[in-house]
C-alpha positions as CSV (number, residue, x, y, z in Angstrom):
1,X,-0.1,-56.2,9.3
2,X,-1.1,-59.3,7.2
3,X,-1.4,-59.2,3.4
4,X,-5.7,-59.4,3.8
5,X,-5.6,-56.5,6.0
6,X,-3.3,-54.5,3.8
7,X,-6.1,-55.7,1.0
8,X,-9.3,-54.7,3.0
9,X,-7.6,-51.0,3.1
10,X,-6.8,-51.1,-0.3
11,X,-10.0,-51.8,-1.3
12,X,-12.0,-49.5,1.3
13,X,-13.9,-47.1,-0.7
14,X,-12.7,-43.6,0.2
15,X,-15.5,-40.6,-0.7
16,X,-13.3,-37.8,-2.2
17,X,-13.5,-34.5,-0.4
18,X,-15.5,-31.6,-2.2
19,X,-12.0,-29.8,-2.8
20,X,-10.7,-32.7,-4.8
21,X,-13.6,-32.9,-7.1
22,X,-13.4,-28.7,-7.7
23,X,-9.8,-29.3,-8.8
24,X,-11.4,-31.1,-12.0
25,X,-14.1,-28.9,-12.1
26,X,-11.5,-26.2,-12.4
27,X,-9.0,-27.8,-14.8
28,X,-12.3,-28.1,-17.4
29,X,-13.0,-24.7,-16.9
30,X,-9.7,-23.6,-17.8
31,X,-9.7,-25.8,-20.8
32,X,-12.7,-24.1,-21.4
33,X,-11.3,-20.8,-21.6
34,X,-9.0,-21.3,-24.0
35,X,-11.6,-23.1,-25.7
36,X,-14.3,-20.1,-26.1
37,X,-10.8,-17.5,-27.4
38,X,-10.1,-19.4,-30.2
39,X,-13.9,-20.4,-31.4
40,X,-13.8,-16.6,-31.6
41,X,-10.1,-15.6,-32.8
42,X,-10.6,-18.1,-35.8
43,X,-13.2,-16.6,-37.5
44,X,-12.3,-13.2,-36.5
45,X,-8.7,-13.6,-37.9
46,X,-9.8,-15.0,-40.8
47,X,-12.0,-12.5,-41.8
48,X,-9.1,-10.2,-41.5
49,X,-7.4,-11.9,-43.6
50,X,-10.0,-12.0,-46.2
51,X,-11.0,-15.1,-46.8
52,X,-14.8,-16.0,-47.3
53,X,-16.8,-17.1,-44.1
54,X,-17.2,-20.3,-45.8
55,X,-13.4,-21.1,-44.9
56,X,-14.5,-21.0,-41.4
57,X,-17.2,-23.2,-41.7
58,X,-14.9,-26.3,-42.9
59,X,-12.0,-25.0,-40.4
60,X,-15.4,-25.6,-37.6
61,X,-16.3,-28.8,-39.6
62,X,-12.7,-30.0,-39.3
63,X,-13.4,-29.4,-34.9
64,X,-16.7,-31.2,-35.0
65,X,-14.9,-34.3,-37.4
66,X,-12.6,-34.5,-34.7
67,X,-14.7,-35.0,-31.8
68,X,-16.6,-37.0,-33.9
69,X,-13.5,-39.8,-33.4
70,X,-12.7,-38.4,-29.8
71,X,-15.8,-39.7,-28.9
72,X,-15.3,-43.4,-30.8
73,X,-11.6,-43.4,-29.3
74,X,-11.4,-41.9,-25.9
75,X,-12.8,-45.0,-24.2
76,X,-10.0,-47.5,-25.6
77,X,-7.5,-45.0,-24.8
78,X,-8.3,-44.9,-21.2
79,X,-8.5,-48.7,-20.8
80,X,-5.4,-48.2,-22.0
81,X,-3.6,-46.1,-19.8
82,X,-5.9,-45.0,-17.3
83,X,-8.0,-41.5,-16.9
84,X,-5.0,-39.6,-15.4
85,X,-2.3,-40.5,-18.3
86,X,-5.1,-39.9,-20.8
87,X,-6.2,-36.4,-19.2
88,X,-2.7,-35.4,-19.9
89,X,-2.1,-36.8,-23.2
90,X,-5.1,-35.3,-24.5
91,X,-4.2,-32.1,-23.0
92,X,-0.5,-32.3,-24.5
93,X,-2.5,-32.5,-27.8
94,X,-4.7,-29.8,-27.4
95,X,-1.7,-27.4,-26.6
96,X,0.0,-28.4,-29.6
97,X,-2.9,-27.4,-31.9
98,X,-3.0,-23.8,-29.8
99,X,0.4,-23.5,-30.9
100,X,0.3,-24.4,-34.7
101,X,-2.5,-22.0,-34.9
102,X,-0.3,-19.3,-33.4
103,X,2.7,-20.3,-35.8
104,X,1.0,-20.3,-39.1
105,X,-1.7,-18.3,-41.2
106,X,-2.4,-21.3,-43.0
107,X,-6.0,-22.2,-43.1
108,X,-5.3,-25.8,-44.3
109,X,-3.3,-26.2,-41.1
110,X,-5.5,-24.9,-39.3
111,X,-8.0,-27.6,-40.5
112,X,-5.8,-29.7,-39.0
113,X,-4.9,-28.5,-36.1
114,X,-8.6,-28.0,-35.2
115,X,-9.4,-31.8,-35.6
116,X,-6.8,-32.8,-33.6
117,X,-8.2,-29.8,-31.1
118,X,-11.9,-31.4,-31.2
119,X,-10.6,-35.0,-30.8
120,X,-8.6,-33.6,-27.7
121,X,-11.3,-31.7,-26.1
122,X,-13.8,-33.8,-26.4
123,X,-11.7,-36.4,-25.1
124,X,-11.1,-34.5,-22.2
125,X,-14.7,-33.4,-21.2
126,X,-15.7,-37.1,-21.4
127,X,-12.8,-38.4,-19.0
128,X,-13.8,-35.4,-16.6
129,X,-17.3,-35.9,-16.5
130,X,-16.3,-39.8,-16.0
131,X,-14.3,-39.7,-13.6
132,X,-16.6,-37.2,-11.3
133,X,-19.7,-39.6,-12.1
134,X,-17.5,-42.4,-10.3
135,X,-16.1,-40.1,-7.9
136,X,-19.1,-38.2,-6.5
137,X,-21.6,-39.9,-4.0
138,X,-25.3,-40.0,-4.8
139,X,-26.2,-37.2,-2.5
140,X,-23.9,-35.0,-4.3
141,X,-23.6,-35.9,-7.5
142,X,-26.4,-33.7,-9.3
143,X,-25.0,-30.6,-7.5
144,X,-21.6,-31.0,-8.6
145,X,-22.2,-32.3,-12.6
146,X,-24.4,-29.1,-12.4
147,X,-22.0,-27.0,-11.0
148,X,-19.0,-28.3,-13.4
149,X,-21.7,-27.9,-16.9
150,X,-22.8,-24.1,-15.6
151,X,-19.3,-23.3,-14.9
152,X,-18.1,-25.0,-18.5
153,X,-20.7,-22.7,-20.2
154,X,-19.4,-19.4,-18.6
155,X,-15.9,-19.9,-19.2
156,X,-16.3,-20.4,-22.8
157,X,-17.8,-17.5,-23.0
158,X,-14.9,-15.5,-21.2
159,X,-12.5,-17.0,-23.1
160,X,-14.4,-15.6,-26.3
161,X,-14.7,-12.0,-24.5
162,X,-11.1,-12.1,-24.1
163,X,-10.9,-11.3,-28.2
164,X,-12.0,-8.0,-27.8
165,X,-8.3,-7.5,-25.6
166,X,-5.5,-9.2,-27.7
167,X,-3.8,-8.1,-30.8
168,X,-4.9,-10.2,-33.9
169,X,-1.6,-9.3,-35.8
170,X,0.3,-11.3,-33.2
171,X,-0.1,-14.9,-31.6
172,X,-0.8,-13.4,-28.6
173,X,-4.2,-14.8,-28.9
174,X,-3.3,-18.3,-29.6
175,X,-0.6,-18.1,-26.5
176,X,-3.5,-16.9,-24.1
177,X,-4.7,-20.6,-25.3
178,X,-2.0,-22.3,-24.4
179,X,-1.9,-20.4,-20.6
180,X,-4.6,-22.0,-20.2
181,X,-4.2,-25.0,-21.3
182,X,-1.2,-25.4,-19.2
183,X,-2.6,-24.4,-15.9
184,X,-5.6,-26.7,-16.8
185,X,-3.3,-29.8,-16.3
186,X,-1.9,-28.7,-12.7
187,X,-5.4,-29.7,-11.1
188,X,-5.3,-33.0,-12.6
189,X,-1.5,-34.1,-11.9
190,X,-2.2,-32.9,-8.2
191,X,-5.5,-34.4,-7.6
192,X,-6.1,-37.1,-5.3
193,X,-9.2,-38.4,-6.4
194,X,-9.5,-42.1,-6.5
195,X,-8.9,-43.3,-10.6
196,X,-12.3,-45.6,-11.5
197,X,-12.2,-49.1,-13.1
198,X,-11.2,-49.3,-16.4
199,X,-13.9,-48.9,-19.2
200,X,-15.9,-51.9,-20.5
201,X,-16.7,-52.1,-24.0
202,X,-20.7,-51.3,-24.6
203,X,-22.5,-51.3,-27.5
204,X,-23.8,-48.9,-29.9
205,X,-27.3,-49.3,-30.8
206,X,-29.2,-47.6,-32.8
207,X,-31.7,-50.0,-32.9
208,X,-32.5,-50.2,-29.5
209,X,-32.0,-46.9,-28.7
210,X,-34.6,-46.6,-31.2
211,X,-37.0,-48.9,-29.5
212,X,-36.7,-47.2,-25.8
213,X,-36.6,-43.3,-27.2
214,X,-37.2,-42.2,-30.7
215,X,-37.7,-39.1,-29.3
216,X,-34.3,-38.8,-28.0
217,X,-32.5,-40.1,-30.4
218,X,-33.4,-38.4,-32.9
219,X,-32.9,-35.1,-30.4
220,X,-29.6,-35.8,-30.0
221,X,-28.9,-36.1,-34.1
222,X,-30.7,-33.0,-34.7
223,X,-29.3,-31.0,-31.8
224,X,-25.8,-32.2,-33.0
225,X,-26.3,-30.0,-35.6
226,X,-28.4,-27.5,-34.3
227,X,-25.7,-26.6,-31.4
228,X,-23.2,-25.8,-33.8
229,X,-25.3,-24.1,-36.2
230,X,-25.9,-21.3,-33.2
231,X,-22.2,-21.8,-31.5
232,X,-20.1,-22.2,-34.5
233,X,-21.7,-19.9,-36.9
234,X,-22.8,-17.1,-34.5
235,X,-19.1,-15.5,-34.7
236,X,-18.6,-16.5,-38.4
237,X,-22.1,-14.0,-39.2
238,X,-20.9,-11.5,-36.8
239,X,-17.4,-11.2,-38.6
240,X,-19.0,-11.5,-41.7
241,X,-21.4,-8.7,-41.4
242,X,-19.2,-6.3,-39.7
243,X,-19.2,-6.4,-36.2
244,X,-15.9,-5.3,-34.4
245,X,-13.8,-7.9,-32.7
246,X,-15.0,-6.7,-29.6
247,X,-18.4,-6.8,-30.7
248,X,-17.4,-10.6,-31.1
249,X,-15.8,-11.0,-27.8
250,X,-19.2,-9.9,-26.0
251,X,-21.6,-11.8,-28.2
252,X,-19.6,-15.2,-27.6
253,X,-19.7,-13.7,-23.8
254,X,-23.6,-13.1,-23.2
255,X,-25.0,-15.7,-25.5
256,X,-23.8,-18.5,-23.0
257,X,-26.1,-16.3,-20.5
258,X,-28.9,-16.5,-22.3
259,X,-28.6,-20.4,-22.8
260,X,-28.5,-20.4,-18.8
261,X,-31.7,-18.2,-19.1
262,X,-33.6,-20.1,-20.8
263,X,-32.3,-23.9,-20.3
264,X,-33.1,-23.6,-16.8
265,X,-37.0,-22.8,-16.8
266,X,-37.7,-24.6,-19.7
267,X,-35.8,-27.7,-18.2
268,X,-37.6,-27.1,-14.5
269,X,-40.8,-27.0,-16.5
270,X,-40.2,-30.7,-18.2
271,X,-40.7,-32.0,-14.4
272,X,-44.0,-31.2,-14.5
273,X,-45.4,-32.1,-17.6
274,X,-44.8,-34.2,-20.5
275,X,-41.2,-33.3,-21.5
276,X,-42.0,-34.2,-25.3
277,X,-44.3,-30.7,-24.7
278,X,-41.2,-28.8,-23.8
279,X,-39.5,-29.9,-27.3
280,X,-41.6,-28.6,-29.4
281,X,-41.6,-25.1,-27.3
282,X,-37.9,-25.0,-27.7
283,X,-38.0,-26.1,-31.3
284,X,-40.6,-23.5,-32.0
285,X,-37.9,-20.9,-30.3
286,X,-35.6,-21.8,-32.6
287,X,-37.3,-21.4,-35.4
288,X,-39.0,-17.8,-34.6
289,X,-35.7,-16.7,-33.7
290,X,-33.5,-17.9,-36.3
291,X,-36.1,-16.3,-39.3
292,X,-35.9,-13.1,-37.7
293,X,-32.3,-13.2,-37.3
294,X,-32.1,-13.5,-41.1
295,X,-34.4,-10.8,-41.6
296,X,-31.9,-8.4,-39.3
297,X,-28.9,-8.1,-41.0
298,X,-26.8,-5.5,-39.3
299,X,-29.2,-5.6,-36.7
300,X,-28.0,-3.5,-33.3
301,X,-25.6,-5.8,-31.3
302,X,-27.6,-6.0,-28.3
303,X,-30.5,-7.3,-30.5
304,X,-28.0,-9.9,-31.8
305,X,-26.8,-10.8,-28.3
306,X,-30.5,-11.2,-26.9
307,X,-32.0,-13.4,-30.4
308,X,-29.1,-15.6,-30.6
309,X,-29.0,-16.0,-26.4
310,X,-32.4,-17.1,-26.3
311,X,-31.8,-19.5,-29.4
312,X,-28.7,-21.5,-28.1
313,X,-30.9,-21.5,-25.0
314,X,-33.4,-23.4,-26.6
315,X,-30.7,-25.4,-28.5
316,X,-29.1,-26.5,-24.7
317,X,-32.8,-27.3,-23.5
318,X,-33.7,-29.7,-26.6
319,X,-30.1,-31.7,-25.8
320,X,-31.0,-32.1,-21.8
321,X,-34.7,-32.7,-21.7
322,X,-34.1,-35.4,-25.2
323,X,-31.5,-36.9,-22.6
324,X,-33.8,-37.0,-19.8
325,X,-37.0,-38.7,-21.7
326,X,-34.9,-40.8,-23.1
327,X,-33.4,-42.3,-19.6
328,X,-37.1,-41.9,-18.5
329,X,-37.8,-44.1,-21.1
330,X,-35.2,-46.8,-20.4
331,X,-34.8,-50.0,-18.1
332,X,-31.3,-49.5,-15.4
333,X,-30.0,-52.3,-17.3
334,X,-29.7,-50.0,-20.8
335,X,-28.4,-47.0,-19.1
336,X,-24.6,-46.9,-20.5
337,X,-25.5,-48.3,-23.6
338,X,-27.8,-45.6,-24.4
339,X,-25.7,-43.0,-22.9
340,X,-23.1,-44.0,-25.4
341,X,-25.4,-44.2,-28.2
342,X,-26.9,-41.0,-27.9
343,X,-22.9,-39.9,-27.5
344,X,-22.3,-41.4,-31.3
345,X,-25.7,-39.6,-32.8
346,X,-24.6,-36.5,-31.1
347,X,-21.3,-36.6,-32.4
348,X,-22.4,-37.8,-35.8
349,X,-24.6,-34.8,-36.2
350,X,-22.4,-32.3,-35.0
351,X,-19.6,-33.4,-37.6
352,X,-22.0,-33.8,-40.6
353,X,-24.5,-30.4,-40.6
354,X,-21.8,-28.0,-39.9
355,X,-20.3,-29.4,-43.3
356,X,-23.1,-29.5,-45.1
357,X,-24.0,-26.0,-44.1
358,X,-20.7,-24.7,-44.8
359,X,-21.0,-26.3,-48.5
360,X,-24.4,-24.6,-48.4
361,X,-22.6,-20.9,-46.8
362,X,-20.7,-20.9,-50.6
363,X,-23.4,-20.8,-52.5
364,X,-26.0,-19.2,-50.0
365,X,-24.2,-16.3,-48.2
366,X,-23.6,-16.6,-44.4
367,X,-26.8,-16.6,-43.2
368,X,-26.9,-20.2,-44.6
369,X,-26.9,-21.9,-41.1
370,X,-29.8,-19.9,-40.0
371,X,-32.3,-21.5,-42.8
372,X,-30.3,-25.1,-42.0
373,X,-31.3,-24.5,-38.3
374,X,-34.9,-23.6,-39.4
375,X,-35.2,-26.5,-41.2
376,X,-33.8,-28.9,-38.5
377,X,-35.8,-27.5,-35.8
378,X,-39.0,-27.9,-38.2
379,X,-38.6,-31.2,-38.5
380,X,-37.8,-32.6,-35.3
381,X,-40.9,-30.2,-33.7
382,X,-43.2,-32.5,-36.3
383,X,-41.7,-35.7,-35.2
384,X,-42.1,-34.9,-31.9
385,X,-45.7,-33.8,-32.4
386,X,-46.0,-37.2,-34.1
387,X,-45.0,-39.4,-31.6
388,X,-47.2,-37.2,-28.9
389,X,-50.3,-38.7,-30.6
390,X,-48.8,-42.3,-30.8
391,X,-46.9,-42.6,-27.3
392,X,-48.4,-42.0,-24.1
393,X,-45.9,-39.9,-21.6
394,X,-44.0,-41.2,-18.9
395,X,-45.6,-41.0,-16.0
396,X,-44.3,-37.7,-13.5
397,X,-43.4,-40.3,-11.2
398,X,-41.2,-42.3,-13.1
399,X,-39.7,-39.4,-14.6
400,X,-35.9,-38.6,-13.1
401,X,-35.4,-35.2,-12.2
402,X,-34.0,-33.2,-15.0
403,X,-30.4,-31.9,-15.0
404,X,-28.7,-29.0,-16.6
405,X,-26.5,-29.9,-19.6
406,X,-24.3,-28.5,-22.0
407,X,-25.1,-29.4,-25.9
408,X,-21.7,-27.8,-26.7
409,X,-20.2,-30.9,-24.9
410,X,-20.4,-34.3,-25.2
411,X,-22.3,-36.0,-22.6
412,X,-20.6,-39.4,-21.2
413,X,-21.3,-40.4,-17.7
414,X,-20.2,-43.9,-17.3
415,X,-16.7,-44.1,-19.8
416,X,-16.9,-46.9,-22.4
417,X,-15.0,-48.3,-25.5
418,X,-17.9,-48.7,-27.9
419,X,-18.2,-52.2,-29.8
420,X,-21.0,-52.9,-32.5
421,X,-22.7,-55.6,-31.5
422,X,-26.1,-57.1,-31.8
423,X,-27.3,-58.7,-28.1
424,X,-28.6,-54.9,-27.0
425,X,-30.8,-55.2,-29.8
426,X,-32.4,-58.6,-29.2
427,X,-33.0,-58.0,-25.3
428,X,-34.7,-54.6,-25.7
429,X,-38.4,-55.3,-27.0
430,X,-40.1,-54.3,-29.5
């Protein structure tokens, strides 16, 4: 065989079977059990322990900070070494911070180990859902990013139902993690799914991105926020107010329903009409069901399960449909840039309200992050409202069809390094 036919099959582009892509689609899932047991041990052990639900908050702010880089570093680190080396250096990382929290009752360290746990699963959700974007052809594409978010979603909340099963005077807990975690990585080292070009550095910017979509920009700061202000806080109240650990477990368990419940309809509904509408019905959600919520203290649980479902429901439907007007909004040519843009605002917001609220939960009491949400979804519903009157809608037509997402994830289809730079901001007009 001569050296250009040994090139040609080098370079023929192979379409991966279905069973390779569900190996990744597994390997998150796993990640994303361990994932949902200790959002829910931490605040439950602590609370045990007897320290204020306010150390919780900064142990959650810690998380957020951490993705917060993850999302600013994952993109150099693959150039680097490639998505399959990173995958499993990222996942090294993450079982290391499973273990420190099973070796120590320190909060402090647990601060820590959190960050580094937020830098390494963030990491990993943007190198999966990377690497399938490349992987997947057109005609399958939607179905499988939908199938790998829905299946994300659910597994989190097993991994928090788990709680009501282990023994919180061992570090039984934190080894479930790690379990895991480790079978997480077999999927990956034995897949054969064809590694994608190295990352290119694209800009972040925020003034363009403002120019194309103010409307989901600013969606994706305040729903930053918002997501952990339902996710993060929801188990910190319940401890706080006396629910039973398994109580916990099956709040964290049926709340990720409910955000399946309601994203869905609400999201099916923005392909019909002016998606801009549909914001300021889930913003409205929020905001009904976050004042009751503080008006229910020691409500019964399946009150709590139902009001806080139906509000990270609407928090899940403000992150997809912002995403969708906003690539409705913008030229093929913009696409990664403002997918990593909106990545940065995202990441931004989750990693600055969750502190501020927990600064606020001191002072306040733990139903803090309801009045923060409150106040957040007040605001955005306005601007929205705003920009109604002064921006005609995207036509049906040139609207693409809506996809589920998950706002407790960063969302990072084409992998970049980011770079500031100013050329983005002079093409895009004004």
């Amino acid at each position: 065989m001569t050296q250009t036919s040994r090139l040609s099959a080098s370079q023929r582009v192979i379409t991966p079977p279905p069973f390779a892509v569900a190996g990744l689609i597994l390997s998150m899932a796993l990640v994303a059990v361990g994932n949902g047991l200790i959002f829910a041990y931490v605040p439950t052990r602590l609370g045990g322990l007897g320290y204020p639900p306010s150390m919780a908050g900064w142990i959650l702010t810690g998380m957020a900070a951490g993705g917060f880089l993850g999302c600013l570093a994952v993109g150099r680190l693959v150039k680097r070494v490639g998505h399959a080396r990173a995958f499993m250096t990222l996942a090294s990382v993450m079982l290391l911070t499973h273990l420190l929290i099973g070796m120590t009752l320190d909060p402090i360290l647990w601060i820590g180990a959190r960050f580094a746990y937020g830098f390494a699963v963030t990491g990993l959700f943007i190198i999966a859902q990377s690497w399938m974007n490349d992987s997947c052809p057109n005609e399958w594409r939607g179905r499988v990013m939908a199938i790998f978010y829905m299946s994300y979603v659910l597994c989190i909340g097993l991994g928090g139902y788990l709680i009501a099963w282990i023994d919180l005077e061992t570090p039984i807990g934190p080894m479930i993690a790690v379990l895991f975690g480790t079978l997480a990585i077999l999927p990956v080292g034995l897949t054969n799914l064809p590694t994608p070009p190295p990352p290119e550095a694209v800009k972040v910017a925020l003034r363009a991105v403002w120019r194309i979509s103010p409307v989901g920009l600013v969606g994706l700061l305040a729903v930053g926020g918002l997501t952990m202000m339902v996710q993060g806080f929801a188990p910190i109240y319940a401890q706080e107010t006396g629910y039973s650990q398994s109580d916990i477990g099956l709040l964290v368990f049926l709340m990720q329903f409910g955000m399946i419940a309601v994203q869905m309809p609400l999201g099916a509904l923005s392909d019909r009409m002016d998606r801009r509408i549909v914001l300021i019905i889930a913003c409205v959600i929020i905001v009904v069901f976050a004042l009751i919520c503080t008006r229910l203290e020691g409500m019964n649980l399946w009150l709590m399960i139902a009001l806080f479902g139906i509000w990270a429901g609407a928090t899940e439907t403000i992150y997809a449909v912002a995403t969708a007007h906003a690539n409705d909004r913008a030229e093929p040519q913009y696409y990664v840039s403002l997918s990593m843009t909106m990545l940065f605002a995202w990441s931004a917001s989750a990693f600055i309200l969750p502190g501020a609220t927990t600064v606020l939960t001191s002072f306040l009491g733990v139903t803090a992050y309801m009045y923060v949400a409150v106040v957040i979804a007040c605001s955005y519903g306005l601007f929205v409202a705003y920009r109604i009157m002064r921006k005609e809608p995207v036509p049906e037509e040139d609207q693409e069809a809506y996809e589920p997402r998950a706002a407790q994830a960063a969302y990072a289809p084409d992998l970049a390094a980011p770079a500031i730079a100013e050329e983005i901001d002079q093409q895009v007009p004004r």
